[in-house]
Backbone as CSV, one residue per row, in Angstrom:
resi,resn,N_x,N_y,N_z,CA_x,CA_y,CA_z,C_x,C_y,C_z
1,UNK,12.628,13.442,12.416,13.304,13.199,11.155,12.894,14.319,10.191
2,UNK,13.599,14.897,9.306,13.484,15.831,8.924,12.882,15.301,7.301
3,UNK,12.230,16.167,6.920,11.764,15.610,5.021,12.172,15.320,4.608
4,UNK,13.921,15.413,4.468,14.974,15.190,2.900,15.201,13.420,3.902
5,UNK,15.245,13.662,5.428,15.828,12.541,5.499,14.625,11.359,5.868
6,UNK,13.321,11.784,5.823,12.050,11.093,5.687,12.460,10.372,4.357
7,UNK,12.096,11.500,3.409,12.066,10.879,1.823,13.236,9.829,1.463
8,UNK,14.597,9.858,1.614,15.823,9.332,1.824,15.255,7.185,2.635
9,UNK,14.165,7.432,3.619,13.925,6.628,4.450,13.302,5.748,3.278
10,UNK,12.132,6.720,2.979,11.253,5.665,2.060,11.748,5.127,0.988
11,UNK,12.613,5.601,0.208,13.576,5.536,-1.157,13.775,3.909,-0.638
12,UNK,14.729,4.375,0.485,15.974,2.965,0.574,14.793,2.031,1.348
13,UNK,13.573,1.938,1.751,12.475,0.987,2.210,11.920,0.531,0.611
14,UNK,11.367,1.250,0.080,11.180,1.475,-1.606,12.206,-0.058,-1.953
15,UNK,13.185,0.352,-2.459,14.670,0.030,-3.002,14.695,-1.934,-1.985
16,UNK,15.077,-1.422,-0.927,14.732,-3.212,-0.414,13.566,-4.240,-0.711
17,UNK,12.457,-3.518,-0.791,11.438,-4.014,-0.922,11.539,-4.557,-2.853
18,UNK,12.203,-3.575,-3.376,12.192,-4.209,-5.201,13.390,-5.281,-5.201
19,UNK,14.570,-5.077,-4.436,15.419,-5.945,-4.378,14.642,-7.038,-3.966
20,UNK,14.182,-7.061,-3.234,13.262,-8.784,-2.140,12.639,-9.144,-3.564
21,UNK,11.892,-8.641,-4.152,10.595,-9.195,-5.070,11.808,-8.948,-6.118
22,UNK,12.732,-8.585,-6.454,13.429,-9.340,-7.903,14.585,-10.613,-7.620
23,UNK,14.955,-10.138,-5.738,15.385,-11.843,-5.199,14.640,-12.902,-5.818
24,UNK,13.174,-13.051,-5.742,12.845,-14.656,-6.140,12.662,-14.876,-7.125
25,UNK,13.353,-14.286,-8.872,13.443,-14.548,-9.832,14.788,-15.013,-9.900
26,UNK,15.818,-14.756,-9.038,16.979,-15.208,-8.854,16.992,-16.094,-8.520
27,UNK,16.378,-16.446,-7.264,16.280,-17.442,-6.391,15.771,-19.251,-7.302
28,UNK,14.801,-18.488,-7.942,14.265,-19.578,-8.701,14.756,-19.957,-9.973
29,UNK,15.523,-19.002,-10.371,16.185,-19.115,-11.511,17.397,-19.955,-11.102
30,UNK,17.963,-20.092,-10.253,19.435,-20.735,-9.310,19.075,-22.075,-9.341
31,UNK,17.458,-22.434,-8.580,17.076,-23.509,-8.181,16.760,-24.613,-9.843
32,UNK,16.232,-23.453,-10.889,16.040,-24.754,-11.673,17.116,-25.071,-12.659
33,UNK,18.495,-23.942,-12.754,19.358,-24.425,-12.819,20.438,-25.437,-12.136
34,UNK,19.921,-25.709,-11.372,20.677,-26.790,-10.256,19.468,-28.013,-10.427
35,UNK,18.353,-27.649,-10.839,17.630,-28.976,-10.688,17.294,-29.548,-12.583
36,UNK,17.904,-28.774,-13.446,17.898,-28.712,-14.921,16.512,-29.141,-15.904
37,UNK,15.880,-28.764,-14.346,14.242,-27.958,-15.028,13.418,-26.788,-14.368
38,UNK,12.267,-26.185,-14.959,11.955,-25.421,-14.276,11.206,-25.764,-12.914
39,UNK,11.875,-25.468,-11.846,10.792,-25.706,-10.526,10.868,-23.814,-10.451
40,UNK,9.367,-24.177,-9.058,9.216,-23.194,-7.955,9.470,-23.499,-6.897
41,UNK,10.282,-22.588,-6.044,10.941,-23.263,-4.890,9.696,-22.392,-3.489
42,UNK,9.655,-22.761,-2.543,9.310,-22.139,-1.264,10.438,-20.892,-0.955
43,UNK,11.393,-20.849,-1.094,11.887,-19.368,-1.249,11.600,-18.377,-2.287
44,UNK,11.170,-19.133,-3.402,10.306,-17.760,-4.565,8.586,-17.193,-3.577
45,UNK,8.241,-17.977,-3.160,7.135,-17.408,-2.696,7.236,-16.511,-1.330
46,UNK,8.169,-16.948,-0.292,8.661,-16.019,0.472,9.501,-14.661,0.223
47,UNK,10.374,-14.922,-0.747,10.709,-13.794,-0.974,10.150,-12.783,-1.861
48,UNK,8.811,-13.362,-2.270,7.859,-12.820,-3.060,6.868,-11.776,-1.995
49,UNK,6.322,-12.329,-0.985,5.521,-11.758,-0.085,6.492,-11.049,0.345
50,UNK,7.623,-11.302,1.307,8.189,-9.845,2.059,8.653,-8.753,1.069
51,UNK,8.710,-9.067,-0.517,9.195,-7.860,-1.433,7.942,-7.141,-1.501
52,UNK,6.648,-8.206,-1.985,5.607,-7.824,-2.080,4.752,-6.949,-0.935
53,UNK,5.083,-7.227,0.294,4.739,-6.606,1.219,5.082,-5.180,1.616
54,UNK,6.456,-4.937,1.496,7.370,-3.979,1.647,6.644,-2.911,0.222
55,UNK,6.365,-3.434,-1.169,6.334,-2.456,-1.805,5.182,-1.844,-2.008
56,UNK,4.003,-2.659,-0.883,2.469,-2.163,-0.823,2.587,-1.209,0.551
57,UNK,3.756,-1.122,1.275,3.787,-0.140,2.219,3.972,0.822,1.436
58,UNK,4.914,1.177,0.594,5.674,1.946,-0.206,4.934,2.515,-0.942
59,UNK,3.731,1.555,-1.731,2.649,2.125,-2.307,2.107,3.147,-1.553
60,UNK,1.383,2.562,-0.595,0.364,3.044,0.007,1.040,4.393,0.530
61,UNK,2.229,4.305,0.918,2.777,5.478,1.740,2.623,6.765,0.823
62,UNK,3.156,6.317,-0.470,3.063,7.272,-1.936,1.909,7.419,-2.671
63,UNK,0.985,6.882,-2.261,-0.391,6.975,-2.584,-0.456,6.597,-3.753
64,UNK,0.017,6.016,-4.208,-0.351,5.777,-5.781,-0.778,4.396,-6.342
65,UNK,-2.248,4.623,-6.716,-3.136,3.469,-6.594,-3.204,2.561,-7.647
66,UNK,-2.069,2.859,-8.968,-1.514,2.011,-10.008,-1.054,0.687,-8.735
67,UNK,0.071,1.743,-8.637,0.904,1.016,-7.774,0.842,-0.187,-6.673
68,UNK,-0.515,0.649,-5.839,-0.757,-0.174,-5.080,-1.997,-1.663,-5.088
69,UNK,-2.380,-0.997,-6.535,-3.208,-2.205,-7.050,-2.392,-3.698,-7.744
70,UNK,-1.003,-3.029,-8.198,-0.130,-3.893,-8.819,0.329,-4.793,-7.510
71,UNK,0.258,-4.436,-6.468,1.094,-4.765,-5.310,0.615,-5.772,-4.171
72,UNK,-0.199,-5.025,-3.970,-1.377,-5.694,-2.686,-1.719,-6.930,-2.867
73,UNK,-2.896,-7.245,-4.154,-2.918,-9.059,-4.279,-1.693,-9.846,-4.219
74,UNK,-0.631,-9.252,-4.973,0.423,-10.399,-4.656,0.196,-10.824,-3.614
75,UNK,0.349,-10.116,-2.670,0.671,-10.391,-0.880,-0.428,-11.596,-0.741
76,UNK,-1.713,-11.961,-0.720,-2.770,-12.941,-0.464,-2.113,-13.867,-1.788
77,UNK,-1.860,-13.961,-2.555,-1.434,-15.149,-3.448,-0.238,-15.701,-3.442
78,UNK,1.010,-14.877,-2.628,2.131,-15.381,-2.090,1.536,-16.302,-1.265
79,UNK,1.204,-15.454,-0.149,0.475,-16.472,1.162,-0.413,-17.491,0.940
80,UNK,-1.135,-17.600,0.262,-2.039,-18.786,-0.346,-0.871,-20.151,-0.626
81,UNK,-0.100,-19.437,-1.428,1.165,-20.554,-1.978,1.926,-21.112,-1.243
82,UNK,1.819,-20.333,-0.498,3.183,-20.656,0.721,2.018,-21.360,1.988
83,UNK,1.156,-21.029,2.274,0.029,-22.471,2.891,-0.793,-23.507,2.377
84,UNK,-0.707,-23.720,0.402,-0.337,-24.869,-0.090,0.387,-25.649,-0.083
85,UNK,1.615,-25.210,0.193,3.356,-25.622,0.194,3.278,-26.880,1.451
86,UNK,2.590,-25.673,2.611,2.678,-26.271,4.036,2.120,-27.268,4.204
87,UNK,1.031,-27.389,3.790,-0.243,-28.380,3.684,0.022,-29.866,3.217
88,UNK,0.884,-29.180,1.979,1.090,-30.512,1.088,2.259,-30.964,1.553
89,UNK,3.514,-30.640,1.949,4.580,-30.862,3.151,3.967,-31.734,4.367
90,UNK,2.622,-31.217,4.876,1.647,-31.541,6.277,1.240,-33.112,5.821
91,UNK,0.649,-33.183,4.607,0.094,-34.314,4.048,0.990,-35.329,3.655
92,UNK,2.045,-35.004,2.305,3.127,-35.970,2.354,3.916,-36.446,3.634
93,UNK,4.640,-35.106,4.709,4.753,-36.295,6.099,4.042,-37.109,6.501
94,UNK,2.665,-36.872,6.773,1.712,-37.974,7.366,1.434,-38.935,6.475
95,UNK,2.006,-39.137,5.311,1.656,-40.399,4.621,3.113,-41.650,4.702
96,UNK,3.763,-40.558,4.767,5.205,-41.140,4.657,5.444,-41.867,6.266
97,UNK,4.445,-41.160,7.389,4.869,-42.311,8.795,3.536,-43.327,8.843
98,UNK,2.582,-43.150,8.003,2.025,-44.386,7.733,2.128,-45.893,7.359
């Protein structure tokens, strides 16, 4: 792959990765208009980590350690949320076949 079309690569990896992580302000913004309060849905936190994920590659690839400091924790506090989610999903089923 040649540089212009390297750089071209990372842009549009770049570019998906901000689309994903401004998806779950949409996403959640949809949900608490349909629920006519504010929730957080399990798709804000997923589409939080794969934006979030994507733009700590992006960081890291570009070296830039603003960047990649802004970026990186998300990724462990998405995931934290999203195996609270599970847990408490894990717990309410098992109470509910009790």
């Amino acid at each position: 792959m040649s540089g212009h079309a390297k750089e071209w690569f990372w842009i549009g990896f770049g570019l998906i990765g901000q689309i994903m992580f401004t998806g779950r302000f949409v996403v959640q913004w949809i949900a608490s208009e349909k629920a006519k309060m504010s929730v957080v849905t399990k798709s804000f936190w997923v589409f939080g980590i794969i934006g979030s994920t994507i733009l700590s590659i992006y960081a890291i690839y570009r070296r830039d350690p603003v960047y990649i400091l802004g970026q990186v924790p998300g990724v462990f506090i998405y995931a934290r949320n999203l195996i609270l989610m599970r847990n408490t999903d894990r717990s309410n089923s098992t109470q509910e076949s009790e």
